[in-house]
VEXDREN-2710 file (C-alpha; in Angstrom, 1 decimal):
% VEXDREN-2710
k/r/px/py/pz
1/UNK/-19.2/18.4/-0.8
2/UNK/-19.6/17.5/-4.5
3/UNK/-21.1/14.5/-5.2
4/UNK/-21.0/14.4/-9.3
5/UNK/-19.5/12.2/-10.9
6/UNK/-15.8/12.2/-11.6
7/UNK/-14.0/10.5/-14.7
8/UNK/-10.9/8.2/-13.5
9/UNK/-8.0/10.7/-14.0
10/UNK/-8.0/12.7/-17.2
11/UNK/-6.6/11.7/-21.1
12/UNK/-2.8/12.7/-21.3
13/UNK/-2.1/12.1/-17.7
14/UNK/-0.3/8.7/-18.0
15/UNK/1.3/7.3/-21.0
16/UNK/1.0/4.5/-23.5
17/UNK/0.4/1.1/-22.2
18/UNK/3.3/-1.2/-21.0
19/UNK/1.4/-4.2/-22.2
20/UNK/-0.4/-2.7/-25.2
21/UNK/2.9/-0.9/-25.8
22/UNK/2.4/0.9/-29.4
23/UNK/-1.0/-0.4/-30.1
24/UNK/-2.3/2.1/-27.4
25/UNK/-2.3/5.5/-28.1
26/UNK/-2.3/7.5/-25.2
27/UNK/-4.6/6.7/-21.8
28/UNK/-8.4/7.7/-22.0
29/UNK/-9.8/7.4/-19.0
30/UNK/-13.5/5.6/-19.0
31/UNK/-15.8/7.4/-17.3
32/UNK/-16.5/5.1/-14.3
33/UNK/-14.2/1.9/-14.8
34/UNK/-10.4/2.1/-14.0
35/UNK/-9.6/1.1/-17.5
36/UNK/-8.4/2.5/-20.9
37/UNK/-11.0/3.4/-23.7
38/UNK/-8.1/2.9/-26.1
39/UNK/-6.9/-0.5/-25.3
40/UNK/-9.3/-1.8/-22.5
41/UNK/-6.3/-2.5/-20.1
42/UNK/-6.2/-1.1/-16.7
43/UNK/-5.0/2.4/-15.5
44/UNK/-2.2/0.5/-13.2
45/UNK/-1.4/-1.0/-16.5
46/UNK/0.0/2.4/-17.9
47/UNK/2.8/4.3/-17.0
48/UNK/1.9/5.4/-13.6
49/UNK/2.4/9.4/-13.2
50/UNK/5.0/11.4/-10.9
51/UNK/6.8/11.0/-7.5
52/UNK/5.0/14.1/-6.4
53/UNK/1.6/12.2/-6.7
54/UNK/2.9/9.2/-5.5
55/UNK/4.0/11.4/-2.0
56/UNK/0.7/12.5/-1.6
57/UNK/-1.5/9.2/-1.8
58/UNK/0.9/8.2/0.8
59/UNK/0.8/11.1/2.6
60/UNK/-2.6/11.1/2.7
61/UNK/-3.1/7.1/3.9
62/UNK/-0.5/7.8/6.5
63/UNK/-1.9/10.8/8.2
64/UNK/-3.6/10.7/11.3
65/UNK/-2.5/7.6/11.9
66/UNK/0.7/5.9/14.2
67/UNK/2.8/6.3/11.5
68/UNK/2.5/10.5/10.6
69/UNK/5.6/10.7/11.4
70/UNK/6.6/9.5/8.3
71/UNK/5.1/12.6/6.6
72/UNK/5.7/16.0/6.9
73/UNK/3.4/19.0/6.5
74/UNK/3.5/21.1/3.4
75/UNK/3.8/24.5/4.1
76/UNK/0.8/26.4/2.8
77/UNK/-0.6/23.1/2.1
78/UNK/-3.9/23.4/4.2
79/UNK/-3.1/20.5/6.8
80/UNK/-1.7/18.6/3.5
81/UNK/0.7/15.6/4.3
82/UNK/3.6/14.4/1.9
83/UNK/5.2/11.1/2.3
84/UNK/8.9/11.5/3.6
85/UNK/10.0/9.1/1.0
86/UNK/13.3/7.6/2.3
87/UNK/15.8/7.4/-1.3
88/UNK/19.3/5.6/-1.1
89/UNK/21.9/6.8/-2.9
90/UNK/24.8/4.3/-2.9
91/UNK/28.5/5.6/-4.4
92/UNK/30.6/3.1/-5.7
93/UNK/34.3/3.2/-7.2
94/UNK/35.2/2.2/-10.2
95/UNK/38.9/1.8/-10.7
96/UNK/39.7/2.3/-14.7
97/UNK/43.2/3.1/-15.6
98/UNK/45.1/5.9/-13.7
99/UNK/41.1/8.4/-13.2
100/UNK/39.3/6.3/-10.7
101/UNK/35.0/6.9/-11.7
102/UNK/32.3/6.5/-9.7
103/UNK/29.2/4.4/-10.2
104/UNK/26.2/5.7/-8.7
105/UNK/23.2/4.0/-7.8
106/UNK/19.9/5.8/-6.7
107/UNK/16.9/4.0/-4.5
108/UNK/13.9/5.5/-5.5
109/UNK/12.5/4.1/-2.0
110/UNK/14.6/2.3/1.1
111/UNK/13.7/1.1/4.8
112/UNK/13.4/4.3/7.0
113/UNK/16.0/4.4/10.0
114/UNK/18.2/2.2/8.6
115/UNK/22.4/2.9/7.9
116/UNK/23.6/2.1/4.4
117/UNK/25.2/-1.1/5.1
118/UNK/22.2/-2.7/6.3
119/UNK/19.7/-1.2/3.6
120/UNK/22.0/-2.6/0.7
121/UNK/22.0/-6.2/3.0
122/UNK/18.0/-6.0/2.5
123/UNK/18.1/-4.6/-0.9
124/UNK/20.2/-7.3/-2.1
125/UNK/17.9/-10.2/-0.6
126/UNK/15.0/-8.8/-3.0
127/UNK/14.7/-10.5/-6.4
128/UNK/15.9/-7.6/-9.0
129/UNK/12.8/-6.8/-10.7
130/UNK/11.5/-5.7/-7.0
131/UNK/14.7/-3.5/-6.2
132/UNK/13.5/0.4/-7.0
133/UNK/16.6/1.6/-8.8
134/UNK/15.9/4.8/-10.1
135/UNK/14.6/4.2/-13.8
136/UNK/14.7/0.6/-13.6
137/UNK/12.0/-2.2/-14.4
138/UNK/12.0/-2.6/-10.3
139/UNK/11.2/1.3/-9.9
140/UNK/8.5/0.7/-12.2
141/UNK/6.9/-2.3/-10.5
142/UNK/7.3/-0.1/-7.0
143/UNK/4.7/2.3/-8.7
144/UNK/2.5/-0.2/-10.0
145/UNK/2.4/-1.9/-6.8
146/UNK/1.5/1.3/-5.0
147/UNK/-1.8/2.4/-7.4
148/UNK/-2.8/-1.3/-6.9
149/UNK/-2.4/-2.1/-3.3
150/UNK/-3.2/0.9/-1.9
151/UNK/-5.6/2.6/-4.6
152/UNK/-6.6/6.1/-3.7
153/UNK/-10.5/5.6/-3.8
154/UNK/-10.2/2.8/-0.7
155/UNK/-9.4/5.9/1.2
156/UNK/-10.0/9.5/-0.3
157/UNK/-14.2/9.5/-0.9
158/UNK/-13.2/12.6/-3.5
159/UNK/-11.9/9.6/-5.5
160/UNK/-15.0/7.5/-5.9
161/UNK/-17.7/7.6/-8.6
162/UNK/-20.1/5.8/-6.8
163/UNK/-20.9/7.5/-3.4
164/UNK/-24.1/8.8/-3.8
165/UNK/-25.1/10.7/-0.6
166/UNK/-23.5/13.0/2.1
167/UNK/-23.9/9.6/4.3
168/UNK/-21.9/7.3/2.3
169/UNK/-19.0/10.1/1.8
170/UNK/-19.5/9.9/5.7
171/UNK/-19.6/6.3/6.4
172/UNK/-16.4/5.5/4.1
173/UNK/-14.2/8.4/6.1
174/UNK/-15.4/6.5/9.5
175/UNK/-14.4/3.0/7.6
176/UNK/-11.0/5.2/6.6
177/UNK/-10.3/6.5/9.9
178/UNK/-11.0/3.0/11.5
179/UNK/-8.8/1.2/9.9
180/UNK/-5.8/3.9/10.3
181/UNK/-5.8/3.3/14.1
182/UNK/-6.3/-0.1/14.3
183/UNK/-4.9/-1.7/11.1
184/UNK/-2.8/-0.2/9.0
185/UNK/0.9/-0.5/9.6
186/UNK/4.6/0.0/8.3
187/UNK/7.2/-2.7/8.6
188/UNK/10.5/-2.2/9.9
189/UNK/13.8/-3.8/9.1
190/UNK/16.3/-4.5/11.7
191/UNK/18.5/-7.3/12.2
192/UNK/16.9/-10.4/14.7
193/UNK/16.7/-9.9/17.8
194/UNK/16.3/-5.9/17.9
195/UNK/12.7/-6.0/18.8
196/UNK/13.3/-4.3/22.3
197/UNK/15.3/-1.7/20.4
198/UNK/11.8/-1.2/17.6
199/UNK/9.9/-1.4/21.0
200/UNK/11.5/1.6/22.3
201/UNK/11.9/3.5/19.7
202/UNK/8.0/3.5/19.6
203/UNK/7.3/3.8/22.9
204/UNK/9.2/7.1/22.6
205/UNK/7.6/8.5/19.5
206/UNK/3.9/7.6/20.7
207/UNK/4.6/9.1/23.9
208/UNK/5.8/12.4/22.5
209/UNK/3.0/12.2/20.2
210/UNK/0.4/11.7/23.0
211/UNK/2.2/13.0/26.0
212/UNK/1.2/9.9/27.6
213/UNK/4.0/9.2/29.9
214/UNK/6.5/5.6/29.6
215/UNK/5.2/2.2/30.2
216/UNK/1.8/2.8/27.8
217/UNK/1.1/0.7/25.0
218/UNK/1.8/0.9/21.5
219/UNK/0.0/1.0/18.0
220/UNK/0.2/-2.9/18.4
221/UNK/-1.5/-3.0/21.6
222/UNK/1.3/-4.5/23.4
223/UNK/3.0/-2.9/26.1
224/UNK/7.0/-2.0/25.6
225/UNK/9.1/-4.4/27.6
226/UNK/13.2/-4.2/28.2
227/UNK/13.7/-7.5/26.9
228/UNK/17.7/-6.9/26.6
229/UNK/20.4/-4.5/28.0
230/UNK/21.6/-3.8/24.6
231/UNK/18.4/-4.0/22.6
232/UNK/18.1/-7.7/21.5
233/UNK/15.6/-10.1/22.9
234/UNK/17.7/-12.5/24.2
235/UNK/16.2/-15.3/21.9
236/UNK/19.6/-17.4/20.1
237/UNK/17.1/-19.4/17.3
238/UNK/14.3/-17.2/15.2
239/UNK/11.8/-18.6/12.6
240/UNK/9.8/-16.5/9.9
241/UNK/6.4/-16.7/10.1
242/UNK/6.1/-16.6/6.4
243/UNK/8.1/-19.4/5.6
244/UNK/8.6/-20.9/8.7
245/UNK/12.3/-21.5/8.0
246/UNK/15.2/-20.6/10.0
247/UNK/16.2/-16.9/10.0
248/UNK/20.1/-16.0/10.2
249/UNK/21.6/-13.7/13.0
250/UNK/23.3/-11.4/10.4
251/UNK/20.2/-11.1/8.0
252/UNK/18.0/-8.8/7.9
253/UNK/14.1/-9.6/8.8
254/UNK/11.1/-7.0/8.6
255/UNK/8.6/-6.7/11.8
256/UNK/5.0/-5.6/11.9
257/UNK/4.3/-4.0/15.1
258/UNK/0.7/-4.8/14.9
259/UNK/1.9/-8.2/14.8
260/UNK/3.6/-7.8/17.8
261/UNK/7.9/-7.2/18.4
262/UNK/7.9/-10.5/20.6
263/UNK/5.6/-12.8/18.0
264/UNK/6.5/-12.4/14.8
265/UNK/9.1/-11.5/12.1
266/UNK/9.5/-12.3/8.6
267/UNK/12.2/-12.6/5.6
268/UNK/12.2/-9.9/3.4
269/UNK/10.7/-11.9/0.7
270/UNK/8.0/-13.1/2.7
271/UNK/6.8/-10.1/3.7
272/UNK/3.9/-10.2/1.4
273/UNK/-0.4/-9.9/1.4
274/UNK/-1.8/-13.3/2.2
275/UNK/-4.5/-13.2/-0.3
276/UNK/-2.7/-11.8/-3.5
277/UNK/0.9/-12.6/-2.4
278/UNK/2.5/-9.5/-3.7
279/UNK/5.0/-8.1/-1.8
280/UNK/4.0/-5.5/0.6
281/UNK/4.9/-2.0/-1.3
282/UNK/7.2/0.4/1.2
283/UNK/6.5/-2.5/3.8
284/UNK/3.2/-0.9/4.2
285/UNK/0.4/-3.7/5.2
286/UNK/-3.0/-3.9/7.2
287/UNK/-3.0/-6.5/9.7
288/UNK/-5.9/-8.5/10.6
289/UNK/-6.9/-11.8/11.6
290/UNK/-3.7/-12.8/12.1
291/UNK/-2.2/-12.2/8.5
292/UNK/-0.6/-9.5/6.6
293/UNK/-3.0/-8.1/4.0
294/UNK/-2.5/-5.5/1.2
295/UNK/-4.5/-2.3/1.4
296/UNK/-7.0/-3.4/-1.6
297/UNK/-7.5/-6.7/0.3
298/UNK/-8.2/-5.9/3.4
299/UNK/-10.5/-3.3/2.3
300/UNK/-12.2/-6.1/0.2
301/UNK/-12.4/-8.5/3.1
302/UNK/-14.7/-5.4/5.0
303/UNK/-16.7/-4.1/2.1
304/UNK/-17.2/-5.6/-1.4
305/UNK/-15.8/-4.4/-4.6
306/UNK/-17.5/-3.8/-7.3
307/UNK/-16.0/-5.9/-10.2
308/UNK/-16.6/-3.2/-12.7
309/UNK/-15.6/0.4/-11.1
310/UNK/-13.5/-1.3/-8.9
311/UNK/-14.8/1.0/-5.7
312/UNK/-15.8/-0.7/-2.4
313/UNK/-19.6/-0.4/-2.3
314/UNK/-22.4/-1.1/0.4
315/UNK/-21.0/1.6/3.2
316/UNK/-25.1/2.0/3.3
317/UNK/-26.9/-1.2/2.6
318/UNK/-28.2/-3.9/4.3
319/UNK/-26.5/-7.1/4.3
320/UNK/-29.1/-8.4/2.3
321/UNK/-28.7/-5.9/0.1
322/UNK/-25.4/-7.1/-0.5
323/UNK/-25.6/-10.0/-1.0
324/UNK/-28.2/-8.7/-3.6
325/UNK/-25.6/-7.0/-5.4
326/UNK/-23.4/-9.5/-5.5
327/UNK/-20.6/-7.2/-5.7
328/UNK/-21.4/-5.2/-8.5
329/UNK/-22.1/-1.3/-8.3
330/UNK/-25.7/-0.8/-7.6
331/UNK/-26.4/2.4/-9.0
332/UNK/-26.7/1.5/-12.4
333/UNK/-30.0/2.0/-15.0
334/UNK/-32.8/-0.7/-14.4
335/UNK/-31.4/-2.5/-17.1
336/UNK/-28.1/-2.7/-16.4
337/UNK/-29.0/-3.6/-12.9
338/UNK/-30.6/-6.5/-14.2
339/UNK/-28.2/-7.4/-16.3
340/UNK/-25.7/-7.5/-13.7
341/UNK/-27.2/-9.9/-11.5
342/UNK/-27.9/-12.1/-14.0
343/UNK/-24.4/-11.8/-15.2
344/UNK/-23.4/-12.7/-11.7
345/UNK/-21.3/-16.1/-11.8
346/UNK/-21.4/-16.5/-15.6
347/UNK/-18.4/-15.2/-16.8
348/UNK/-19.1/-14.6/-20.2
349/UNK/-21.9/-12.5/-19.6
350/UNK/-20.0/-10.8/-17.2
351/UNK/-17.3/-9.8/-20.2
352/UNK/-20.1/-9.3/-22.2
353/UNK/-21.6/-6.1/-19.8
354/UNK/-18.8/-5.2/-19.7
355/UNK/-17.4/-4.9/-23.2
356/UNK/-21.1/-2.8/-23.7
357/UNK/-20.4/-0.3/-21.2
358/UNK/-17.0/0.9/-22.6
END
């Protein structure tokens, strides 16, 4: 396993800068920050690169854990996973003198499971910059969202810089495989009161997964329950634990299994990380301590980031160590070490180490 050094993507592989627009001439990629050479601006902060790419981060963060089945194997792939990306097309007619047209409308990305009716009932109760119509400013946000909240170097070790030794490669892929089995989840969308339906449903799939036989418990820890002949609950009054305000019948609401069917269940604007409070991209969130977290914060609330190279750090270290580091990647020259601690809690030093090492 290679552990040189790897430059953050390579010039030419994403375009101009959305917020630099023509000042920036093309991405080049620093050599250990996730930033541009040419403008200085992030890498999420340029146009972000293909749906292929996008398949396989997710593919890769959803394998081997309770939700594979929302990938499929590529054939000739090597064990490779691709995201089974669920895309809405929606036909509409238009009626225009004696021809009638057609408008058509393509989801770059909708709720799994879900029949047309009800995805366009919780597409329309996003804001419209956060609906992913196919070339739209919403579509464009969806991508961002994904390289920031889930970046690939929280969970590939191939990705990082900063790994230094055959035991940190080691220690991240146990941190990795942890938090696939115990954290990470994908929300569902179903109207209120069709938990026992969700229940079921995954009951069924972890069973014929496991072969474990009916009545064992789920990814959530909970055991599945026939709370209703038909698949609702029974409950007549529900409250989002978002917002804590009053959720109607005929709305749609998003549950996190690992939050448990029974406990909790959210608007679909208030499905969102509790530290950042960005919606949750594809409904895909990390639940601990009670509250729905983002992949780049949860991982941040186990490890600490370093606030240059953006890579978690310490998988090694004592905690001492850490707190030594004060965040900041550790395995720099003697005199940028020192620099870095004493830059720690002064910004303008900070900006100042930082401006040198571009």
């Amino acid at each position: 396993m290679s552990l040189k050094p790897r430059a953050v993507g390579a010039a030419g592989d994403v375009a101009r800068c959305l917020i630099c627009k023509e000042r920036c001439s093309g991405f080049q990629p620093h050599i250990w920050r996730k930033a541009c050479m040419t403008c200085g601006c992030s890498s999420v902060d340029h146009t972000p690169g293909s749906d292929v790419e996008d398949d396989q981060r997710m593919g890769r963060l959803l394998a081997d854990s309770p939700y594979s089945h929302l990938t499929a194997k590529v054939k000739g792939g090597g064990g490779l996973r691709m995201y089974k990306r669920n895309r809405m097309i929606v036909t509409n007619p238009v009626v225009s003198g004696k021809d009638p047209t057609f408008n058509t409308i393509t989801y770059d990305w909708a709720p799994a499971g879900l029949n047309q009716k009800l995805a366009m009932q919780y597409m329309e109760l996003l804001p419209e910059s956060l609906r992913p119509v196919s070339g739209s400013v919403g579509s464009l946000e969806r991508r961002k969202q994904l390289l920031h909240q889930l970046p690939s170097y929280d969970q590939d070790p191939m990705k990082c810089q900063s790994l230094a030794s055959e035991e940190e490669i080691t220690a991240m892929l146990l941190f990795v495989k942890q938090y696939k089995q115990e954290v990470l989840g994908v929300g569902e969308v179903a109207l209120p009161g069709e938990s026992a339906a969700l229940k079921e449903a995954g009951m069924l799939r972890t069973a014929k997964d496991s072969g474990q036989p009916q009545g064992h418990t789920s990814a959530s820890g909970l055991t599945p329950a026939a709370d209703g002949s038909n698949g609702t609950d029974g409950i007549t009054q529900y409250r989002c634990s978002g917002c804590n305000e009053e959720v109607a019948k005929e709305s749609p609401v998003v549950y996190a299994e690992r939050a448990g069917y029974d406990c909790a269940l959210w608007h679909p604007t208030c499905f969102r990380c509790s530290e950042c409070n960005q919606s949750l991209v594809d409904l895909v969130y990390f639940w601990s301590c009670q509250k729905l977290l983002c992949g780049r914060h949860y991982c941040q609330s186990v490890w600490p980031r370093c606030s240059g190279c953006d890579e978690l750090q310490g998988f090694i270290l004592e905690e001492s160590d850490l707190l030594k580091t004060t965040a900041f990647t550790r395995r720099r020259s003697g005199a940028s070490r020192k620099l870095l601690l004493t830059a720690a809690g002064k910004p303008h030093l900070l900006q100042l180490f930082l401006h040198l090492q571009r």
